[in-house]
C-alpha positions as a Python dict, from the first residue, in 0.01 Angstrom:
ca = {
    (1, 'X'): (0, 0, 0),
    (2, 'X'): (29, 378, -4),
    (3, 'X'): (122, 574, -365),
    (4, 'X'): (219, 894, -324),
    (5, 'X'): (301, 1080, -692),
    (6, 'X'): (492, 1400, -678),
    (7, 'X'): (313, 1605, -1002),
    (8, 'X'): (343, 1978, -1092),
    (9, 'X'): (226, 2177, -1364),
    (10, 'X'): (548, 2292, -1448),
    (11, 'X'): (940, 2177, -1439),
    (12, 'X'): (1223, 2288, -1181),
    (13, 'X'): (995, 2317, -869),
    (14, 'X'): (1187, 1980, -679),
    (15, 'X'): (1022, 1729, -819),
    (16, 'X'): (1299, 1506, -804),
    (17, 'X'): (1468, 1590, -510),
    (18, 'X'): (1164, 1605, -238),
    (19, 'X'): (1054, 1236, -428),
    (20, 'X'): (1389, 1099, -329),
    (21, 'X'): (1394, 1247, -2),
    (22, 'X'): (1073, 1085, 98),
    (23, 'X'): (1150, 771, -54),
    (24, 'X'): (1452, 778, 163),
    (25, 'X'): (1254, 873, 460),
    (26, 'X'): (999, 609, 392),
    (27, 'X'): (1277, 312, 408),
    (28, 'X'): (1394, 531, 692),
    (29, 'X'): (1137, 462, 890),
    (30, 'X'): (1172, 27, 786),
    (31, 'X'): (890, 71, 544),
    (32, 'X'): (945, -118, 197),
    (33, 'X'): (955, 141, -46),
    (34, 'X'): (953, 145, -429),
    (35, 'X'): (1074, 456, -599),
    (36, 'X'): (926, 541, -930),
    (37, 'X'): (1091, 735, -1222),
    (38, 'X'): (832, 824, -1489),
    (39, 'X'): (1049, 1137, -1586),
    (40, 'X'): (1168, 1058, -1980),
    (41, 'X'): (1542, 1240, -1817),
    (42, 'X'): (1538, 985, -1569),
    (43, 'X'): (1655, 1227, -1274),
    (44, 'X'): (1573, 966, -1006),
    (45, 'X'): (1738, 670, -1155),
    (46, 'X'): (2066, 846, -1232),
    (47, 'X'): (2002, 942, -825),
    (48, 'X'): (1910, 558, -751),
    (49, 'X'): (2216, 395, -874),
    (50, 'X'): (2466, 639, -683),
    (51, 'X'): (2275, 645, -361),
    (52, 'X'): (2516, 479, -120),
    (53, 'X'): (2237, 316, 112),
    (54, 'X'): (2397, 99, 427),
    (55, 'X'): (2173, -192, 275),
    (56, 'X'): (2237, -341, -44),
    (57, 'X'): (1950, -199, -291),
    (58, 'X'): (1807, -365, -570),
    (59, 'X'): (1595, -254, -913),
    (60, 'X'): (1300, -468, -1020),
    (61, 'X'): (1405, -316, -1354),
    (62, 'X'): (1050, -345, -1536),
    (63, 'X'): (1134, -728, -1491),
    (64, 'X'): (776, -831, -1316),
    (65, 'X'): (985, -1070, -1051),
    (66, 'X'): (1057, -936, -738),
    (67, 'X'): (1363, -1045, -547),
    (68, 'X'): (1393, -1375, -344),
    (69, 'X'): (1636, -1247, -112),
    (70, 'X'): (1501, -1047, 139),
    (71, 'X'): (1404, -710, 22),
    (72, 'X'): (1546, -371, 90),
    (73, 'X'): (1346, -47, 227),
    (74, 'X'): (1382, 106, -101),
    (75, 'X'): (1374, -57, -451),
    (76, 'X'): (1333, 130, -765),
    (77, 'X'): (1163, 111, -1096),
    (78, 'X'): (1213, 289, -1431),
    (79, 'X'): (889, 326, -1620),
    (80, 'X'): (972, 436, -2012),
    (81, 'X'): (601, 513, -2047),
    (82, 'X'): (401, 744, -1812),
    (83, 'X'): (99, 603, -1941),
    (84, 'X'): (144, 222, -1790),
    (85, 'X'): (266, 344, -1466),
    (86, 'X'): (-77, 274, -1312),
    (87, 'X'): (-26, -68, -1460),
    (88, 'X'): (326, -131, -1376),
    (89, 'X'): (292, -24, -993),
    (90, 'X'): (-6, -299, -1026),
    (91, 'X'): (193, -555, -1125),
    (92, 'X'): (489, -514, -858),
    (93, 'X'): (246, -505, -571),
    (94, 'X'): (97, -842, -661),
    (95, 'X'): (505, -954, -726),
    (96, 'X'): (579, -834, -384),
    (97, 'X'): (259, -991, -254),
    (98, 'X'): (328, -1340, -413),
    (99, 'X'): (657, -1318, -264),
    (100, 'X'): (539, -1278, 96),
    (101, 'X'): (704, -895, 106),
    (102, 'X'): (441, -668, 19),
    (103, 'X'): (510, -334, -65),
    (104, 'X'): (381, -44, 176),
    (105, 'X'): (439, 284, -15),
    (106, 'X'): (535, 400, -352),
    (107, 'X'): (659, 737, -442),
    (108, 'X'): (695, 843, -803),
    (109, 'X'): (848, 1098, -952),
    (110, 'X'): (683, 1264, -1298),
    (111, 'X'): (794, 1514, -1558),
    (112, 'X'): (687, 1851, -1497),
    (113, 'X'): (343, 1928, -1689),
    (114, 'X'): (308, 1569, -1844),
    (115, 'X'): (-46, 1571, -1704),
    (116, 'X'): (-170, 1410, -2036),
    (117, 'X'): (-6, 1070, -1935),
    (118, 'X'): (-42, 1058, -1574),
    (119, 'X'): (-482, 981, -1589),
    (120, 'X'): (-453, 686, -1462),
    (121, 'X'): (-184, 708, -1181),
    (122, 'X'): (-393, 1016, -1044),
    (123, 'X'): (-615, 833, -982),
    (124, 'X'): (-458, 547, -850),
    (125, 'X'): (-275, 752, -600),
    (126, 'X'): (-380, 822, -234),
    (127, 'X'): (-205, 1145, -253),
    (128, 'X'): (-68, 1394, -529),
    (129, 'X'): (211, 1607, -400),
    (130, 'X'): (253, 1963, -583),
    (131, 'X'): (574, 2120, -531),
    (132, 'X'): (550, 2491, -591),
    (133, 'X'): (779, 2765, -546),
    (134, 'X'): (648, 3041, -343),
    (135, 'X'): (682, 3326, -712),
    (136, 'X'): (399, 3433, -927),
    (137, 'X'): (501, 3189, -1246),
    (138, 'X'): (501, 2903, -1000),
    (139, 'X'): (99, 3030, -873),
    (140, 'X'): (-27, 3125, -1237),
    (141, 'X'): (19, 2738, -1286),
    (142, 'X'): (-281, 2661, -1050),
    (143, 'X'): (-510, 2634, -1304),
    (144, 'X'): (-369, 2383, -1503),
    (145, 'X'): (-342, 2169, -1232),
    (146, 'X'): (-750, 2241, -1109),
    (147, 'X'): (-838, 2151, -1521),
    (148, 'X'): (-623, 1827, -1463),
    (149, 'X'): (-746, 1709, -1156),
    (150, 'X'): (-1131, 1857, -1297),
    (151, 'X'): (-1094, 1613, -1630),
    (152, 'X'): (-1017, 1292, -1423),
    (153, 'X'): (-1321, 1023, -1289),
    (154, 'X'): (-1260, 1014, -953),
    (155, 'X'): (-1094, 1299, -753),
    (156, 'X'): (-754, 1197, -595),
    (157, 'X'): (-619, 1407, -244),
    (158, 'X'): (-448, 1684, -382),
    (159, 'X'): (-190, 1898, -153),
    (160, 'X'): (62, 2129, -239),
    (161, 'X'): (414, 2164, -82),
    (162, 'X'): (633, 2495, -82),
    (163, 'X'): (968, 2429, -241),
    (164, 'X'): (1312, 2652, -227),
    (165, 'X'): (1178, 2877, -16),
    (166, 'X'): (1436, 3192, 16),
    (167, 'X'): (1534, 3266, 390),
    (168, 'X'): (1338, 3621, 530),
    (169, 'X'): (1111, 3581, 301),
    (170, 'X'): (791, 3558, 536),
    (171, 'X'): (575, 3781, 338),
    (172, 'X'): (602, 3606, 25),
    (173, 'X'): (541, 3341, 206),
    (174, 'X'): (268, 3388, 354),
    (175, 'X'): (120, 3598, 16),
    (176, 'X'): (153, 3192, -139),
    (177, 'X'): (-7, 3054, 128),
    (178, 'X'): (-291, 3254, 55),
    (179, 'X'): (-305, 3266, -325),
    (180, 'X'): (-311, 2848, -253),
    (181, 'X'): (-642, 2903, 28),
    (182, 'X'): (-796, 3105, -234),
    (183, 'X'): (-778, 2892, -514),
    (184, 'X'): (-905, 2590, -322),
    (185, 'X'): (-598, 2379, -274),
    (186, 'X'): (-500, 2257, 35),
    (187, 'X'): (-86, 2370, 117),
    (188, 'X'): (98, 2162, 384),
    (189, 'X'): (219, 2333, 674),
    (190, 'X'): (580, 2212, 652),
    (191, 'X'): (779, 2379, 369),
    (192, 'X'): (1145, 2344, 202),
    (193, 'X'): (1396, 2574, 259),
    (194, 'X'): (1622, 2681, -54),
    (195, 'X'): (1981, 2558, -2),
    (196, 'X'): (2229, 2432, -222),
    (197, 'X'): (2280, 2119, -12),
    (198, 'X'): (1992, 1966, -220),
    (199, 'X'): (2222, 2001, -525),
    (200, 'X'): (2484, 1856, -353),
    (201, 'X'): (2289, 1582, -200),
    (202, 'X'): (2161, 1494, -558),
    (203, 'X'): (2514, 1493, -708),
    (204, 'X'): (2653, 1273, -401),
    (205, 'X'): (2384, 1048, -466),
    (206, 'X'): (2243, 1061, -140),
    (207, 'X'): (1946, 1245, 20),
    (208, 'X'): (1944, 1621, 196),
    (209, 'X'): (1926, 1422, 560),
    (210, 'X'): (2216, 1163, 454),
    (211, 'X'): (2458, 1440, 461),
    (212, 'X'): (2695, 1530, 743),
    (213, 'X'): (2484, 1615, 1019),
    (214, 'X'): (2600, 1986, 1048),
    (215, 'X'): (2491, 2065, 687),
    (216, 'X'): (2163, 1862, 697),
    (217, 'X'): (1992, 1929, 1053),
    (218, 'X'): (1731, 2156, 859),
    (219, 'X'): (1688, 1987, 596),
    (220, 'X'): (1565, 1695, 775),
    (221, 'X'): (1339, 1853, 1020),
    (222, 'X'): (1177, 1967, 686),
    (223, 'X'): (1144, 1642, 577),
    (224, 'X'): (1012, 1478, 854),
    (225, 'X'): (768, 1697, 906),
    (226, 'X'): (635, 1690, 604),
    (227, 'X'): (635, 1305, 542),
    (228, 'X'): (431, 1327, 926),
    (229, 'X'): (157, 1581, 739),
    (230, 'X'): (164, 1322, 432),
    (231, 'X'): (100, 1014, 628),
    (232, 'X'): (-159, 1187, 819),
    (233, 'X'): (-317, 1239, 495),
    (234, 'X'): (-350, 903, 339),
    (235, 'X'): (-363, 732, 710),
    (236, 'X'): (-780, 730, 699),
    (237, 'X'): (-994, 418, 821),
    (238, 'X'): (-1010, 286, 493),
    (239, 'X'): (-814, 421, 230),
    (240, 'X'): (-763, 312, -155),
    (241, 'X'): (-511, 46, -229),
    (242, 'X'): (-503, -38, -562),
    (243, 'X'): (-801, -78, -684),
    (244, 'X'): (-922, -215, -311),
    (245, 'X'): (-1059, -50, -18),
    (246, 'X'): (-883, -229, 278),
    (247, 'X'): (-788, -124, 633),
    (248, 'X'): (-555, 53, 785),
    (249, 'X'): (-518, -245, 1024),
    (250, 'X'): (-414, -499, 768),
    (251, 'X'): (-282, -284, 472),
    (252, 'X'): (95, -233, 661),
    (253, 'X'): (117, 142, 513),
    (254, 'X'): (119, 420, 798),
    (255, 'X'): (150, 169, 1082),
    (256, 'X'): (440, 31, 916),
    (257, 'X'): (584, 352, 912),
    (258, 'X'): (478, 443, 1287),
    (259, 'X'): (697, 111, 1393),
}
């Protein structure tokens, strides 16, 4: 089990969008998935329940009981308070696990600078994903995240992604890149272009790489690539799974996404 939480200091940097388009990815790939919605507008449920998946997909709902059908790639959960997300994710892995259909990743979705409730989930998570924009009010932010990550126990993997990235704009690019190096946090190599089809993809509820093909070719290179850098991340020898070490050769995360 995998948990990947998409944070940022600040709202309207794709929070929402790049968690569903992993999430999608993730099932994508056959892996079972649970997307999280921690976000008090609940962006990514209003997103869930339109998405026109080619499997049936069903909601835990907060219930506690997991399904005794067999389970979809990508099931979804509404948490009303940040603060018992740790908790909640807890208690639908050891559903899934009693019901013989463990889950292998989690990707949740927070509100933008709700740092104070997310303690626990930090550092529950193999990975925190920043989205940033590649503009100076998107770097000044930095900090906030550093004093964050600084006030928790344990140090989770931290890695910022570039988000709505303007065509031609190399320099400002690469001028991000830097300001990242030189604060000490790690940026992944594969970026996100800015295009409305993310709007569009979000209002069709369906992901950038569900659209038609000739609109969403770009889109999901991006996305690929950057779900390869992310499992290369949390793929280690032994890795944290809630609240257990355990292998990579019995856990079911990134080999289940390899298959």
């Amino acid at each position: 089990m995998q948990i990947i939480s998409i944070v940022s200091p600040k709202g309207g940097t794709g929070k929402t969008a790049l968690a569903t388009a992993l999430a999608v990815a993730l099932a994508g790939r056959e892996c079972r998935t649970c997307l999280y919605d921690l976000d008090p507008q609940g962006s990514a449920a209003r997103w869930y329940f339109n998405h026109r998946l080619p499997r049936n997909a069903r909601s835990m709902n907060g219930s506690g009981t997991w399904p005794d059908r067999p389970l979809d790639p990508l099931v979804m959960n509404r948490i009303a308070d940040p603060a018992r997300a740790a908790a909640s994710i807890l208690k639908d892995v050891e559903a899934s696990e009693e019901a013989g259909r463990p889950l292998e990743w989690a990707v949740c979705d927070t509100a933008g600078g709700a740092f104070g409730t997310l303690g626990e989930l930090a550092v529950l998570s193999d990975l925190l994903v920043v989205p940033l924009l590649p503009s100076v009010p998107d770097l000044a932010t930095i900090p906030k995240l550093h004093a964050f990550t600084a006030s928790l126990e344990t140090s989770p993997e931290v890695a910022a992604v570039l988000t709505r990235v303007p065509p031609r704009s190399g320099q400002r690019t690469e001028f991000a890149r830097q300001t990242l190096a030189d604060a000490g946090l790690r940026c992944l190599a594969a970026s996100i272009g800015q295009s409305v089809l993310w709007q569009d993809a979000y209002e069709a509820g369906r992901s950038p790489q569900e659209m038609p093909f000739w609109r969403s070719r770009r889109a999901a290179g991006e996305i690929a690539r950057l779900l390869d850098e992310i499992i290369t991340m949390t793929s280690s020898t032994e890795r944290k799974s809630h609240g257990r070490h355990v292998s990579t050769e019995t856990a079911g995360g990134a080999q289940a996404v390899a298959r």
